[in-house]
Steps between C-alpha positions, in 0.01 A plus 500: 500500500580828443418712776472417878205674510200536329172683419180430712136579558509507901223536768740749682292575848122419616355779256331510184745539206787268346895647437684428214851450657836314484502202747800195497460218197360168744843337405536210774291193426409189733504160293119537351494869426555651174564862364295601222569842313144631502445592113069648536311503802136605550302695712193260720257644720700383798754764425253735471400443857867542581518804350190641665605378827162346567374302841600188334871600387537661836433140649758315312782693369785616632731744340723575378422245238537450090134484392362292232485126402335425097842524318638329215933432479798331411689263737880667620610279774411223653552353868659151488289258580232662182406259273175587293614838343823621391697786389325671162162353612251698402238474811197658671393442881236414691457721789368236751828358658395204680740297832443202292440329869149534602234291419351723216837473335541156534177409394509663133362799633823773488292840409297463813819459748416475825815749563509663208725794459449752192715685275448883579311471786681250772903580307653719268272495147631539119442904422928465513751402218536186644265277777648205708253223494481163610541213183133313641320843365648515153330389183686490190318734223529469149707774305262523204219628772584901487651636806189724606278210487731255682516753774117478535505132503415510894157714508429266155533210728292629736206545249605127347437395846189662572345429155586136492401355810183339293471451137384740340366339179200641361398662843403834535761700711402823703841700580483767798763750447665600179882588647777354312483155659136517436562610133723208461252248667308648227725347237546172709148454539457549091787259385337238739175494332242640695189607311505820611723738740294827661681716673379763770712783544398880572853672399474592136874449437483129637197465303657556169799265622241241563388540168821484329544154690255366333173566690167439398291744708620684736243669756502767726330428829460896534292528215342171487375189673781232469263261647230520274725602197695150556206271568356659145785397328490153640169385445387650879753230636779743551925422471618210540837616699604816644858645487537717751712763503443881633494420883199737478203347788226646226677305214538168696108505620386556133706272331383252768132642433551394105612185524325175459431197701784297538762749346841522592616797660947609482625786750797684452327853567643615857271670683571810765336337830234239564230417267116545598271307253237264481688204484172226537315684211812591304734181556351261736172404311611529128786291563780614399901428566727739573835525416705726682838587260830593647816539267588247223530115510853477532594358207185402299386847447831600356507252298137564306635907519761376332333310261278765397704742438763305328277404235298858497151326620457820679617849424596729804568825305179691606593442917861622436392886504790666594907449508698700651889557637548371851566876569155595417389282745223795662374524157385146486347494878314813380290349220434236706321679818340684253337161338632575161745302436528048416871345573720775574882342403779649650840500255847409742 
């Protein structure tokens, strides 16, 4: 390497804000780590609650700390004992790093580790040149998939995850929440052949992002009744399965409300507090299951990301909004608070 040091994106004191700064390369490594030179990295809603300094950041960070943890690099070093990447690799990460001990681990069940740490938020993230991580987190990525969609590859397994917990073959899919991982559940939902995708979504920028995903109707719940809307589109049965994904109470209760006995219901929305609903009348007595979506199957999701994008069964473009120099870092949080932005990529 060339420089002891190197630039970061660091969570400097408990404040809102992020500093662009100098901080020292992560140089020593145990026998499973590896150093990756960080090539794009992209802006999650996680970081934006770091930014903002919110309740929930306040409860688990603790600066100073190097933000960040969707990247996409190329293996520098490895420690000695590595034996599933090596130097040149082309890789992206998952951010879930699991003690590979417990019983979730050891029971094919990694993403849900029972002492799960997570890049960003428990150790030093990837807004940096370069990001220590440990070998057990590191998938390798193929080099025909463009950087700026390889560096997404986490929030698209989080919407492979959510989407494909059922099939979705000729069902009619209701989609709560029209941010960029709903956008790309969108897609998902589409290339798995469900009959018909509706989207509810109230921000006109994410509506036309839904659309450009591939949506067939896309509602707003301001405007109009998603209930009755839905159940008129599906022969008064309603959707099949419900993606949700806005964390809003509203949106949860009416996608529950427009669903039909028996349907399948996927939850990666997270909500602010505890939830007040009818849960007899809207869960209990149609029926339904419940999935409850955390993170990425660690590997199989990768693997179908990988797939899909390798051989272009699903084109990204329309989420990647903006990319920008590391430096302009502010820039990038700014069209994001202000909901008008998709992926936000970050150039180091």
């Amino acid at each position: 390497m060339e420089s002891e040091t190197m630039i970061a994106i660091v969570k400097e004191r408990p404040a809102p804000g992020l500093t662009l700064k100098r901080v020292p390369v992560p140089r020593e490594l145990g026998p499973h780590d590896v150093l990756v030179k960080v090539k794009r990295a992209s802006i999650c809603g996680t970081d934006v609650h770091i930014y903002n300094w919110d309740a929930w950041s306040q409860e688990r960070i603790r600066p100073p700390q190097i933000d960040g943890h969707e990247f996409t690099g190329e293996v520098v070093s490895i420690g000695g004992d590595v034996s599933t990447v090596k130097v040149g690799d082309s890789v992206v990460s998952e951010t879930h790093i699991p003690c590979q001990k417990c019983l979730q681990c050891r029971t094919g069940k990694m993403h849900i580790c029972k002492n799960m740490q997570i890049l960003g938020v428990h150790r030093d993230g990837v807004f940096a040149e370069y990001v220590r991580v440990p070998e057990v987190v590191l998938w390798k990525v193929d080099p025909s998939i463009p950087l700026e969609y390889a560096s997404i590859m986490e929030p698209f397994g989080n919407a492979i995850h959510t989407a494909l917990v059922t099939d979705l073959t000729g069902k009619n899919v209701l989609i709560t929440g029209a941010g960029p991982i709903g956008a790309m559940a969108v897609a998902v939902a589409k290339v798995s052949g469900a009959a018909q995708v509706i989207v509810s979504e109230i921000k006109e920028f994410r509506k036309e992002l839904a659309r450009k995903m591939g949506a067939d109707v896309i509602i707003d719940p301001t405007k109009e009744d998603l209930t009755k809307k839905v159940k008129a589109m599906t022969e008064d049965n309603g959707a099949d399965v419900l993606l949700e994904m806005s964390g809003n109470t509203t949106a949860f209760k009416q996608g529950l409300d427009s669903l039909t006995n028996g349907a399948v219901v996927s939850l990666l929305g997270v909500f602010p507090g505890e939830l007040s609903f009818d849960i007899n009348g809207l869960f209990t007595f149609k029926g339904l299951t419940m999935y409850g979506i955390t993170g990425r199957k660690m590997f199989e999701t990768w693997q179908v990301a990988t797939q899909l994008l390798k051989n272009k069964r699903i084109d990204l473009s329309p989420v990647v909004t903006h990319i920008l120099p590391a430096e302009k870092f502010e820039e990038g949080f700014d069209v994001m608070i202000r909901g008008i932005s998709g992926k936000v990529i970050l150039e180091f």
